[in-house]
C-alpha positions in Angstrom: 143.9 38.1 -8.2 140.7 36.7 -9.2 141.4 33.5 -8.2 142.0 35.1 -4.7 138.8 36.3 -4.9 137.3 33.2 -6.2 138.9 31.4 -2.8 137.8 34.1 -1.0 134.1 33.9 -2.0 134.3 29.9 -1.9 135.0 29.9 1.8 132.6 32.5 2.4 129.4 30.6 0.9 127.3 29.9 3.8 124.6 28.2 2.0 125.0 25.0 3.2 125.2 25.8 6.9 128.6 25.8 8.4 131.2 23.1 7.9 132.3 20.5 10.7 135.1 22.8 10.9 133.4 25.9 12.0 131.7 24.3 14.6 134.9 22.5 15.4 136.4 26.0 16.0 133.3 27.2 18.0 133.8 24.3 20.3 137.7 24.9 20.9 136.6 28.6 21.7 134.2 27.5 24.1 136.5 25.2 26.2 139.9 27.4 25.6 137.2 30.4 27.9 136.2 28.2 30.0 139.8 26.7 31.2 141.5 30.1 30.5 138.8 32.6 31.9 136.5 32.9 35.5 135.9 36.1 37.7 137.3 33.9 40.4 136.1 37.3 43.2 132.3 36.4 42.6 132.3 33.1 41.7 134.8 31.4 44.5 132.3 33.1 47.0 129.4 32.1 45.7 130.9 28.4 45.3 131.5 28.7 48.6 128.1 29.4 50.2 127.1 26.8 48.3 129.1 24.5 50.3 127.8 26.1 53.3 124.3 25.3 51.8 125.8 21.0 51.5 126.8 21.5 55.2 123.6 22.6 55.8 122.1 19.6 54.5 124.1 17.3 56.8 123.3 19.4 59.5 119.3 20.1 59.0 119.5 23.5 59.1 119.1 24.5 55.4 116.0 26.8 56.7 118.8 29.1 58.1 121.1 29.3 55.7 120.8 32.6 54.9 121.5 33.6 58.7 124.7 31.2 58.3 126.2 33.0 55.7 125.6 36.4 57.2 127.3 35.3 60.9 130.2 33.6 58.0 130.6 36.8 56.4 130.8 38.7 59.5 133.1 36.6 61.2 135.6 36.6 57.9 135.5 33.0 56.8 135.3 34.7 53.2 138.5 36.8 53.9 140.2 35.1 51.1 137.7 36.9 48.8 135.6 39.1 49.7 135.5 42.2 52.6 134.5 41.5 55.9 130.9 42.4 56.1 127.7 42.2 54.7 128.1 42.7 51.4 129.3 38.9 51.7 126.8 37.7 52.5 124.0 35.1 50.0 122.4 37.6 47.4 121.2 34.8 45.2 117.5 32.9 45.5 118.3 29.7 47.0 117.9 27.7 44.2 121.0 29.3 42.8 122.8 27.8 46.1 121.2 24.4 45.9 122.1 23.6 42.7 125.7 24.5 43.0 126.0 22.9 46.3 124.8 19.2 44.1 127.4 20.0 41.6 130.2 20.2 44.3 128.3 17.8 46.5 130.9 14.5 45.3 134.2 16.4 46.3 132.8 17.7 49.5 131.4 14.5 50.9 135.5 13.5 49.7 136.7 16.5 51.6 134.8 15.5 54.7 135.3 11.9 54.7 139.2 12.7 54.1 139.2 15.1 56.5 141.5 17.3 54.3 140.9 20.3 52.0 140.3 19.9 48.2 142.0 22.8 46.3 139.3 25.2 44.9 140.4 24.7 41.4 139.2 21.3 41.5 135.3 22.5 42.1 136.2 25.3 39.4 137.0 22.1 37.5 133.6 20.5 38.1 131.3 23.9 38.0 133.3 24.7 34.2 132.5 21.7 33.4 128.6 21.7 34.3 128.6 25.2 32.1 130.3 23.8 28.9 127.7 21.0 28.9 124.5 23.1 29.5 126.1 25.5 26.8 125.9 22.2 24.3 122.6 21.4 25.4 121.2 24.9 25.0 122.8 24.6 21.2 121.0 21.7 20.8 117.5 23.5 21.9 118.3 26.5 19.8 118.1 23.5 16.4 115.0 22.2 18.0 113.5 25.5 18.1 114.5 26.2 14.8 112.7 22.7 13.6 109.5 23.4 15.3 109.3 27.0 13.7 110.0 25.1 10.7 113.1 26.7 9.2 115.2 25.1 6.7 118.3 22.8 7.6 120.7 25.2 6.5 119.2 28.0 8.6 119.1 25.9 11.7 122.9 24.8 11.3 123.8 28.6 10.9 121.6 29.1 14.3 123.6 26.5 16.3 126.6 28.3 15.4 125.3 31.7 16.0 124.5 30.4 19.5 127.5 28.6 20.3 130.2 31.3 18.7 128.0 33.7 20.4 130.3 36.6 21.6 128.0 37.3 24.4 127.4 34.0 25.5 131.8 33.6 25.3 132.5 36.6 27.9 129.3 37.7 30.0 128.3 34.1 30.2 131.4 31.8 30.5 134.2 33.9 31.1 133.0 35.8 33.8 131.2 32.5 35.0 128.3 33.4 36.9 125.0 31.3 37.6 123.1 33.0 35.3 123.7 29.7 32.6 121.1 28.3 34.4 118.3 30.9 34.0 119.2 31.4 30.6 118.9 27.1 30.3 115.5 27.1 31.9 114.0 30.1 29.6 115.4 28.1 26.4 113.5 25.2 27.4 110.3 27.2 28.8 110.0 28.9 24.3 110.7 25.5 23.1 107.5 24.2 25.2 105.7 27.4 24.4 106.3 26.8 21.0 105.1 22.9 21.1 101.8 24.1 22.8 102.5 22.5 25.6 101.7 24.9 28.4 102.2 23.4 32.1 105.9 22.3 31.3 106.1 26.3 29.5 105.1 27.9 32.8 107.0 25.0 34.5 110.1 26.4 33.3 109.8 29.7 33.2 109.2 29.9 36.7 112.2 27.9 37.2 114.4 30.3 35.1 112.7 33.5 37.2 113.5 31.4 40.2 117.1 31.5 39.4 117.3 35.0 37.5 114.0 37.3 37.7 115.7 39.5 34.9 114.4 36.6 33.0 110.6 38.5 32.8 111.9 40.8 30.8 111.5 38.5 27.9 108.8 36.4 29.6 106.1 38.9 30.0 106.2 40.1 26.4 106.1 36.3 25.2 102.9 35.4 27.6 100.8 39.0 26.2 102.1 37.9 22.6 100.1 34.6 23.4 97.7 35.0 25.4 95.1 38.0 25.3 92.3 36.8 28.3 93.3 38.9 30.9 92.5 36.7 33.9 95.1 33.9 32.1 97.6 36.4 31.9 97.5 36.7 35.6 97.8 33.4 35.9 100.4 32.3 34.0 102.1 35.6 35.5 101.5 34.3 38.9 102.8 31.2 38.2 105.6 32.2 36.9 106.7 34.1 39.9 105.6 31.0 42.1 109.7 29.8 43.2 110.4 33.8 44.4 107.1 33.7 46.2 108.0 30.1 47.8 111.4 31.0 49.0 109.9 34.4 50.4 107.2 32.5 52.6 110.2 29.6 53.0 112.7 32.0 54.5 110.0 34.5 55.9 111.3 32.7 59.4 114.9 33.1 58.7 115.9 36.8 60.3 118.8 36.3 57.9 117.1 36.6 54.9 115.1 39.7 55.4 118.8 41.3 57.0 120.4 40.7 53.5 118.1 41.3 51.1 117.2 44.4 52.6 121.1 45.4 52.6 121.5 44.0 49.4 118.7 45.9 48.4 120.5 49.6 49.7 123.7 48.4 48.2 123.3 47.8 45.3 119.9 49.8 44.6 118.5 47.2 41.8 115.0 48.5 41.8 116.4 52.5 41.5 118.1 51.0 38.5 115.3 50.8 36.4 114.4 54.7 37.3 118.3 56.1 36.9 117.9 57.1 33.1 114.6 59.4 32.7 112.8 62.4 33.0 112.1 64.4 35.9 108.5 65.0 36.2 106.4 67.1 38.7 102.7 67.4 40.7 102.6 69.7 42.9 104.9 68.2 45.9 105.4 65.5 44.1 109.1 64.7 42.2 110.0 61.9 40.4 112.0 60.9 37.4 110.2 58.8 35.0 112.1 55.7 34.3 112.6 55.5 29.8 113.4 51.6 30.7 109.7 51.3 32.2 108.1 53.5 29.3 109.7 51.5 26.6 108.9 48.2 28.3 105.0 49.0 29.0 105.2 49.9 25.2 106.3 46.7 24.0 104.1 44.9 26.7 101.1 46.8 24.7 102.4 46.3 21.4 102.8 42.1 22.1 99.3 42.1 23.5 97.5 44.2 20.8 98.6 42.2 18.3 96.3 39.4 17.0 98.1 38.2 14.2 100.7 35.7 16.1 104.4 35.5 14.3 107.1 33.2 15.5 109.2 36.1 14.5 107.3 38.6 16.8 107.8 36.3 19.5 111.8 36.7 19.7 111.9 40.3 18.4 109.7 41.6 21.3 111.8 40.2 24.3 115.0 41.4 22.0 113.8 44.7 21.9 112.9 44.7 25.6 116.4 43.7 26.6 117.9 46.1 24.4 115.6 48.7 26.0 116.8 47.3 29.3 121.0 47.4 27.9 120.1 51.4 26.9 118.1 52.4 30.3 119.5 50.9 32.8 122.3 50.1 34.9 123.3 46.5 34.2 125.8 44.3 35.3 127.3 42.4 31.7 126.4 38.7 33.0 122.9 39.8 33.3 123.2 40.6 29.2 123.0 36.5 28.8 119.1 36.6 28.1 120.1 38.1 24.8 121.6 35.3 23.8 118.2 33.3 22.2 116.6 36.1 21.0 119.5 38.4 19.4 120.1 34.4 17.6 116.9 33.2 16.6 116.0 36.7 14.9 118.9 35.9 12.2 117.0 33.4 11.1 114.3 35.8 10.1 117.0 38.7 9.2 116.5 40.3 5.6 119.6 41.7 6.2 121.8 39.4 7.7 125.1 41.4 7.0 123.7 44.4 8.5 122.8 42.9 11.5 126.0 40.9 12.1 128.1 43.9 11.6 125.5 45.9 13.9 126.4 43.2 16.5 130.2 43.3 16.0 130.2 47.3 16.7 127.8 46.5 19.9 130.5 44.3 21.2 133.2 46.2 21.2 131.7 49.1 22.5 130.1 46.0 25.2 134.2 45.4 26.3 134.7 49.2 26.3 131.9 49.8 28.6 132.6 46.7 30.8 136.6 47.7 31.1 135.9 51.8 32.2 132.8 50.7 34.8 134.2 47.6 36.4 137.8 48.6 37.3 140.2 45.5 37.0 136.9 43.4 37.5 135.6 42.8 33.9 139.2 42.9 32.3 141.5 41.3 30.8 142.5 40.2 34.1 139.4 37.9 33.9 142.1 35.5 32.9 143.9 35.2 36.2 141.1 33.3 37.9 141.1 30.4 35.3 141.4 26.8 35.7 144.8 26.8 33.8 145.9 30.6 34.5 145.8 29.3 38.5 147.4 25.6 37.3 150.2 26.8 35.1 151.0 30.1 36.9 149.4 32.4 34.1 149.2 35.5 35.3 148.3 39.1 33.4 149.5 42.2 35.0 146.8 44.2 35.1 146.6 47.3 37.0 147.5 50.2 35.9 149.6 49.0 32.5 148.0 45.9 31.2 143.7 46.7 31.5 141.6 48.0 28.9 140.9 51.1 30.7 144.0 53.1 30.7 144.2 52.7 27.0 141.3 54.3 26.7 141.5 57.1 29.3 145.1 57.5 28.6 146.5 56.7 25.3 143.0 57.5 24.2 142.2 60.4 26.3 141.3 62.7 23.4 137.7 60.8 22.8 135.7 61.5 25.7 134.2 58.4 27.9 130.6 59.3 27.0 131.2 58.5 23.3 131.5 54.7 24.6 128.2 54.3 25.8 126.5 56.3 23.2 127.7 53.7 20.4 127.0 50.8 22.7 123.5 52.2 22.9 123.1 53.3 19.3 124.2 49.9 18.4 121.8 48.9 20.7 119.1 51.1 19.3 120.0 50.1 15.8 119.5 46.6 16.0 116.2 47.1 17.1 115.6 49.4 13.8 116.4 46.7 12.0 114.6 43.8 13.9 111.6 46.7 13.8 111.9 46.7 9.9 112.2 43.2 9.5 109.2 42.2 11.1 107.4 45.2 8.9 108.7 43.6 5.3 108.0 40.1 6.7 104.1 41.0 7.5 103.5 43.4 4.5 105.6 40.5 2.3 108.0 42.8 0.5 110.3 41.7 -1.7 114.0 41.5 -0.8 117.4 41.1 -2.1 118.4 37.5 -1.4 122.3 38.3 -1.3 121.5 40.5 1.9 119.2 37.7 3.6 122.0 34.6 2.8 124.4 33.2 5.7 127.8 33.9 4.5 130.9 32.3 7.0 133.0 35.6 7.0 130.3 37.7 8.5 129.2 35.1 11.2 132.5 35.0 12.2 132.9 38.6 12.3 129.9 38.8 15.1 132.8 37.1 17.6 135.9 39.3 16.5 135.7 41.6 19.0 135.6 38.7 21.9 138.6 37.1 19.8 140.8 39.8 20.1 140.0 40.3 23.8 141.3 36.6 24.1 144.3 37.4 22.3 145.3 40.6 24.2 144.8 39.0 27.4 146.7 35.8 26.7 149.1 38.2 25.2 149.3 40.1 28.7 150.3 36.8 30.7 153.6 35.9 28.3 
């Protein structure tokens, strides 16, 4: 038995960083997702505006594009995926088109100059592939962050791994396979030139990762207070960040198009009520509103980062973490938009005194993350995420679904004894605790306490155990296609 143990606790020792193995395994994860994996609904049609955007190229008329789309989803040319109306139409900033449309620009100019149709699965093919390179990449930034904040070799290997055997990275990012890889890219590179001092390429980027995602100021706006404290630079650098949304506004101010769908869009999908939906009601005299908790908290932590004089490499991941834990606890999100985690639930491991703790914090989140994701996105956010993958669509791989296969009847079925407000209130406890912990962190780290240096060690078992939940939703749903 104790030489069990002795096994046990030999693989387990982390102090080294993780062995060539682990990120070996990582790896295999991260292209077994990405083959197996794709909410082919969102992503095909998006893909395929993006080819409307390459044929508007050809044709000059890219200033219209949004007006294209609109007559295409009216007219049903996305039939094969989507409703005929609106709701079809381009909801993304154009950059999110462009980019996509040079990814798939080789096969189309193929398709056009053979005059025949390329199956989709071969621009999945390509646009998979795009996402498991920026996903290396963006490991490689989270090391050279970890140099320039000068942590120690073994902590910066443990970071690479955190980041690319993160379990929110695997499912909101590349399984459900949606454009936000390339906001998330742009923010990464936007700290590491904050961190370098290097300020034009740091406001460069960020306004390049707003310009894809805007969700991306949640964690910008806390950084740029935690930095600078001269108000009229704040504005500035605020301004400038928000420079490609206010380009393609005066851009596509001309297009009728635009204006139609974002205003649609807007009354669709309601994202500014969002950030109001979990509050207080509050009166003055005629006046009603509800007082939005996700604004209160974030104005907080906008004061907190701009109070505080004392700067901390530390502080400058644990605000924005905070914020988008806030933001996970408040407000109504969709699960890819959970991807600006990703650096910032990382990086603060490296300053964890309590590693263990926050790991298993993390593993809880995530399951209760699936929970959530399976009961509020019917058949969408599934298991069934596995029937739009490359190989799924190649080899005939096909889960059931429905009724008898999903997440969701388990739990409001089999499980109907626990009521479905329990699943959020862990999700957002576990939310709400990680922050505690973060919030204590930083408070030991400034006061210099002394700590226990078994909880603050990297130990394999527990790194692992961050990505168990996302694991065993692999296995079900592979399970669910034999």
């Amino acid at each position: 038995m104790k030489r069990i143990k002795n096994k046990i606790d030999q693989w387990n020792e982390g102090s080294g960083g993780p062995s060539k193995y682990d990120m070996i395994a990582a790896l295999a994860i991260v292209l077994l997702i990405s083959c197996f994996f794709c909410f082919l609904k969102d992503f095909k049609l998006t893909v395929m505006q993006s080819l409307t955007f390459d044929a508007c190229i050809f044709n000059g008329k890219v200033h219209k594009f949004y007006s294209i789309v609109n007559a295409q989803a009216l007219s049903g040319y996305y039939d094969s995926v989507w409703e005929n109306s609106l709701s079809a139409g381009a909801n993304y900033s154009i950059i999110n088109y462009a980019t996509l449309g040079i990814v798939c620009l080789p096969l189309y100019v193929i398709e056009k100059i053979a005059k025949t149709a390329v199956p989709f699965v071969l621009y999945e093919v390509i646009v998979k592939a795009v996402f498991v390179a920026i996903t290396l990449y963006m490991t490689k930034l989270v090391g050279d962050i970890c140099s320039l904040v000068s942590m120690d070799e073994g902590r910066s290997r443990w970071l690479k791994f955190a980041f690319l055997s993160s379990p929110i990275l695997w499912y909101s990012c590349l399984m459900i396979s949606q454009m936000d890889i390339f906001s998330l890219l742009f923010l990464m590179l936007g700290i590491r030139a904050s961190i370098k001092g290097r300020k034009r390429p740091e406001l460069l980027f960020y306004a390049l990762s707003v310009f894809y995602k805007p969700f991306a100021l949640i964690a910008i706006i806390p950084i740029i207070l935690l930095k600078e404290k001269r108000i009229l630079y704040i504005f500035r650098d605020v301004l400038f960040t928000l420079a490609g949304l206010l380009f393609q506004n005066v851009v596509y101010h001309f297009d009728s198009g635009y204006a139609r769908v974002q205003e649609y869009m807007g009354d669709l999908y309601n994202f500014s009520e969002r950030f109001f939906s979990s509050g207080f009601v509050t009166s003055r005299n005629v006046y009603t509103a509800n007082a939005g908790f996700f604004v209160i908290s974030f104005v907080i932590i906008c004061v907190i980062a701009y109070s505080i004089r004392k700067f901390d490499y530390h502080l400058m991941f644990a605000l924005p973490f905070a914020s988008w834990c806030a933001f996970v606890v408040f407000v109504q999100w969709h699960p890819n938009w959970l991807v600006f985690m990703i650096p910032f639930a990382v990086m603060i491991l490296g300053y964890s005194y309590r590693i263990k703790l926050q790991c298993a914090i993390e593993c809880v989140f995530m399951i209760f993350f699936l929970f959530v994701n399976s009961l509020g996105w019917l058949f969408n956010y599934d298991n069934d995420l596995i029937n739009g993958g490359i190989l799924s669509q190649v080899f005939g791989l096909y889960s059931e679904g429905g009724e008898f296969g999903t997440i969701r009847p388990i739990l409001t079925d089999k499980l109907s004894a626990i009521p479905v407000d329990f699943y959020i209130s862990v999700l957002s406890a576990a939310a709400i605790a990680m922050v505690a912990a973060v919030v204590m962190d930083v408070y030991r780290r400034r006061k210099q306490y002394s700590y226990d240096i078994r909880e603050a060690k990297f130990e394999r078992g527990v790194m692992w155990l961050r990505s168990l939940p996302v694991l065993c939703f692999i296995v079900y749903s592979l399970a669910t296609c034999i």
